[in-house]
DRENNU-176637 format. One line per 8 residues: their letters; for each residue y, z, x of C-alpha. Coordinates in steps of 0.2 Angstrom, whole numbers, plus 2048, in hexadecimal, padded with zeros to 3 digits. Example, Ala and Ser with C-alpha at 12.3 -4.5 7.8 and 13.67 -1.06 7.14 Angstrom:
BEGIN
as = 7EA,827,83E | 7FB,824,844
This chain:
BEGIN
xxxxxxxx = 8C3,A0E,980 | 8B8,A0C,98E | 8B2,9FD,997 | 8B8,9EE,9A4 | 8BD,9E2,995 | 8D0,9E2,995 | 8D1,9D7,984 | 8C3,9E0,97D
xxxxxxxx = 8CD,9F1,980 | 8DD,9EB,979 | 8D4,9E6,96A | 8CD,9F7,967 | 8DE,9FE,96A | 8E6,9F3,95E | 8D9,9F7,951 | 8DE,A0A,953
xxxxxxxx = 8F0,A08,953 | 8EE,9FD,943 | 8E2,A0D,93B | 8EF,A19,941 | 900,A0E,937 | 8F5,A0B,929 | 8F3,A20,922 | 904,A24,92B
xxxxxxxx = 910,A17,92D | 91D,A21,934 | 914,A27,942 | 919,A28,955 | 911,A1C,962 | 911,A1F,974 | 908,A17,981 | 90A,A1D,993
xxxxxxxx = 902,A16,9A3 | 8F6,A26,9AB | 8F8,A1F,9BC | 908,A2A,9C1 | 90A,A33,9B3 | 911,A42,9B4 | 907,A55,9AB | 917,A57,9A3
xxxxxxxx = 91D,A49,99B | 90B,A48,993 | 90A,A59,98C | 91C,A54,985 | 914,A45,97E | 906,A51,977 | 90F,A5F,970 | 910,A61,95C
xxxxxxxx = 920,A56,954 | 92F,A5F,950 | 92F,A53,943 | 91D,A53,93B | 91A,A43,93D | 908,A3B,943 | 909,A35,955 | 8FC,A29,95C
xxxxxxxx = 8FB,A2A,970 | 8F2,A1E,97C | 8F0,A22,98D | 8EA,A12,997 | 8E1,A11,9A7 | 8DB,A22,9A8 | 8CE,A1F,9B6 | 8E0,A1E,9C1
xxxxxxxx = 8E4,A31,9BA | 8E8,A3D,9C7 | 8DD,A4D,9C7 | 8EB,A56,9BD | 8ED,A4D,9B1 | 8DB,A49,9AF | 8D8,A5C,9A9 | 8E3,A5C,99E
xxxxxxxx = 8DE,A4D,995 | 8CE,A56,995 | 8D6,A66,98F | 8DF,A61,981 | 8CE,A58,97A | 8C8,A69,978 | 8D5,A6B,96D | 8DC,A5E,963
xxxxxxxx = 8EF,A5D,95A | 8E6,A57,946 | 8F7,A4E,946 | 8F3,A43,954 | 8E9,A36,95A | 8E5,A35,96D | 8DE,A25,975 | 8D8,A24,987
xxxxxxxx = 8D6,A14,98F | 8C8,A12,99E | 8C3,A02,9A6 | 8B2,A0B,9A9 | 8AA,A0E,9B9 | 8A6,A20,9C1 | 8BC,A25,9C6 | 8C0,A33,9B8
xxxxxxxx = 8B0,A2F,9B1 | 8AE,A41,9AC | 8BE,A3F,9A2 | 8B4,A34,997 | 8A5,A40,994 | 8B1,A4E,98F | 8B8,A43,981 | 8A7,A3E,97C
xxxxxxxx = 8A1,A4F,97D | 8B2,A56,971 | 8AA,A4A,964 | 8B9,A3C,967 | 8B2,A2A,961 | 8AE,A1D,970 | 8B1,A0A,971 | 8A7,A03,97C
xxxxxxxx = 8AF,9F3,984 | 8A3,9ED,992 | 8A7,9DD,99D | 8A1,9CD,994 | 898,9C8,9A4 | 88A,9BB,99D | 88D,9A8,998 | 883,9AF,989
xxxxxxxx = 88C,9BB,984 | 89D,9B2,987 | 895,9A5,97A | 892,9B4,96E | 8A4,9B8,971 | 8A7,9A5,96C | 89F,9A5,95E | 8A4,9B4,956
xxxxxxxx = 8B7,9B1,95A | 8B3,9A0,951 | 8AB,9A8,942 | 8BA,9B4,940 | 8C5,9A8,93F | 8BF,99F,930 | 8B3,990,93B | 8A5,98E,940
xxxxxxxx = 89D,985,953 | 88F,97D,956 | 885,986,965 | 888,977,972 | 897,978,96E | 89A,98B,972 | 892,988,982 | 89D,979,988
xxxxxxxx = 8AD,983,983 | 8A6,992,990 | 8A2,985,99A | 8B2,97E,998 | 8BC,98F,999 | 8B4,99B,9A4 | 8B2,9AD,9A4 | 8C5,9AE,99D
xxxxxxxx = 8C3,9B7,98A | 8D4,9B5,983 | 8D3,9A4,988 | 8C2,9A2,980 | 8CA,9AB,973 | 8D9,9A1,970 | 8D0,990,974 | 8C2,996,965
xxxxxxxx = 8D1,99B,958 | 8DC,98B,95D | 8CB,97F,95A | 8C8,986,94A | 8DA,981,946 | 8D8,971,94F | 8C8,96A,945 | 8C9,970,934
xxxxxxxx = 8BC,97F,939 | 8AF,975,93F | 8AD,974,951 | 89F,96A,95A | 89E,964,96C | 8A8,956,969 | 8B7,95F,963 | 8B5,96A,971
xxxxxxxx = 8B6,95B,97E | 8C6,954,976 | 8CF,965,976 | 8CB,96A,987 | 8CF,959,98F | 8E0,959,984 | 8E6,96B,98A | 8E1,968,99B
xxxxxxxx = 8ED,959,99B | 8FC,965,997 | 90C,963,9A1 | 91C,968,9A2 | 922,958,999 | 915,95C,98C | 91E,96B,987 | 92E,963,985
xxxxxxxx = 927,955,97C | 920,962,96C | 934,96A,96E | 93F,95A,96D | 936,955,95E | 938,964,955 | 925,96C,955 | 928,97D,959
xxxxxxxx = 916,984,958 | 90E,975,963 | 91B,979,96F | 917,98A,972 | 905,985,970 | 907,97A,97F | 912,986,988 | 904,994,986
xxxxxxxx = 8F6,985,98D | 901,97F,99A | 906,990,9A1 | 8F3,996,9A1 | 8EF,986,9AC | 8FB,98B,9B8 | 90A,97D,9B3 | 918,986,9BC
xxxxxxxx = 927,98F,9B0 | 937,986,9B8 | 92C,977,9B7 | 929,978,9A4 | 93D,97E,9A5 | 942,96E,9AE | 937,962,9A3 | 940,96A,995
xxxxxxxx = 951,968,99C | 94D,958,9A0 | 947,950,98E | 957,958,986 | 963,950,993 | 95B,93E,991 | 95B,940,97D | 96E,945,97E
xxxxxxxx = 96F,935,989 | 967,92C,97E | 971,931,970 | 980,92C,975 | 97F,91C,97A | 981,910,969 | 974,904,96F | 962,909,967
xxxxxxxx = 95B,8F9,971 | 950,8FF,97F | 954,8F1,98C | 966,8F5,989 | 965,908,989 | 95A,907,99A | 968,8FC,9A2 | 974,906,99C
xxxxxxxx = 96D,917,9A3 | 962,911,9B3 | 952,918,9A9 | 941,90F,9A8 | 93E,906,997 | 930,913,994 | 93C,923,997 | 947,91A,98C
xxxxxxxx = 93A,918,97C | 932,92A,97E | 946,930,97E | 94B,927,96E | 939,930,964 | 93F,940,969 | 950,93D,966 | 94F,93A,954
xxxxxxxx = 955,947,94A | 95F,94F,957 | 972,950,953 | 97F,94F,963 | 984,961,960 | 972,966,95F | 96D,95D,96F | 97D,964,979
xxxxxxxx = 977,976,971 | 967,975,977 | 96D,970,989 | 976,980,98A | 966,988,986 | 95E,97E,992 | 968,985,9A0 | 966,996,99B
xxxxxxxx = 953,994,99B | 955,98A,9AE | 95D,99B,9B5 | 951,9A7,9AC | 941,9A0,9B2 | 94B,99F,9C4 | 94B,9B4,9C2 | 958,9B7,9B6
xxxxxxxx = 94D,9BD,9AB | 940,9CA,9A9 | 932,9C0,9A2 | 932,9AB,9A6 | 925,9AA,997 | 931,9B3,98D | 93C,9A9,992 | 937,999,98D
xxxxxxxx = 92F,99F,97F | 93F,9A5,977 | 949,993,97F | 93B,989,974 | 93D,991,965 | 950,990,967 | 951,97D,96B | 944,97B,95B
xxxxxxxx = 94F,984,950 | 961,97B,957 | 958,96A,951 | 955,972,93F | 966,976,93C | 96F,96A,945 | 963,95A,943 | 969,94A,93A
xxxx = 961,94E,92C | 94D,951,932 | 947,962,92F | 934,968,939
């Protein structure tokens, strides 16, 4: 795969590593960074199985290979292992471009993935992601989703999947406008609205919006927290009269009303479940865990899933 289009790359590796499971399902994947890799662990990586099994390798970022290792790529695509399927990833440009031309030259099959530099071709892009998902877009309204988006393709690609889902396939200017302006007005408190009422794929469809606009992780994290605590306050106070319930706990009427919708459903247990869960998730985007998407991704579907089994009855 050669070219400056990360997405498009990926894609054409997926597409291989799908081909590759297909005929030999039990086959061996590995995928190993070139940048600092070392002659020898490659050429383990290489070597013919013990086991007979097909092995499908993928060596990204090959324009950082070191001169070593460079020549031995080139070597071994002289003279291929039949029981392997090699794939070198270069983000183009002249670095270990020879590396290229010796694969090319050894009869190994290129995908091209060149930057997707013109707002024309970023429509194209728009327009074929629409048509592959079952929908179809009206051409001003590719151009105000670019317009909308930017240079971005797995945005454009995500945002051209989720319209089709959106608007029953059909997408026109219009329905780009009233997506656009609602994902832009995604917060932290957004997210924890979807979870508290039990919409597990809108909350991590927020989250993914919210964290591409920049909404911080231990704000989502805390907006989250937050929702959780006022519904458990809410719940266990026997008053369901607003006036009463804002007197009682010092909140604004408002707070008070947004806390009973969400509460419904929720069972105490469930609510003091997900609090535990809630401080877990405070800690982990504060560095306790690897990944804070990860992290908040896994806390959502864990508070979703405490409201289904625990709920007073409502199931989402």
């Amino acid at each position: 795969m050669v070219g400056e289009e990360e997405l498009l790359r990926s894609r054409a590796v997926s597409a291989v590593r799908a081909a590759v499971l297909e005929r030999h399902p039990d086959a061996e994947l590995h995928e190993l960074p070139a940048q600092g890799l070392p002659v020898g662990q490659l050429a383990d990586v290489l070597a013919p199985s013990l086991f007979g099994t097909h092995r499908l390798v993928v060596v990204t970022g090959v324009h950082e290979a070191a001169g070593a290792l460079a020549d031995a790529l080139a070597g071994y695509a002289k003279d291929p292992d039949p029981d392997l399927t090699l794939v070198v990833v270069h983000s183009g440009g002249k670095r270990n471009e020879a590396l290229v031309k010796a694969f090319t030259a050894a009869g190994a099959a290129v995908d091209d993935c060149p930057k997707v530099s013109s707002v024309g071709d970023r429509i194209a892009f728009v327009r074929n992601e629409v048509r592959s998902a079952g929908g179809r877009i009206t051409p001003d309204a590719a151009s105000a989703l670019v317009e909308a988006i930017g240079a971005d393709l797995r945005q454009l690609s995500s945002a051209a999947t989720q319209l089709v889902s959106d608007f029953g396939g059909a997408v026109d200017a219009d329905a780009v406008a009233r997506f656009h302006r609602g994902q832009a007005e995604v917060t932290g408190f957004t997210v924890a609205e979807r979870v508290l009422v039990g919409d597990r794929q809108g909350s991590l469809e927020m989250l993914r919006w919210a964290l591409q606009r920049g909404v911080a992780h231990v704000l989502i994290a805390d907006a989250i927290a937050d929702g959780v605590r006022t519904a458990a306050r809410i719940s266990s106070v026997r008053s369901s009269n607003p006036g009463d319930l804002a007197r009682t706990l010092k909140m604004p009427p408002w707070k008070v009303k947004r806390a009973q919708s969400q509460a419904r459903g929720w069972s105490i247990e469930g609510l003091q479940q997900a609090i535990g869960v809630a401080a877990e998730l405070n800690a982990d985007v504060k560095g306790a865990a690897a990944s804070a998407d990860y992290a908040l991704e896994s806390a959502i579907r864990r508070i979703v899933a405490i409201r289904r089994e625990t709920g007073r009855g409502v199931r989402s």
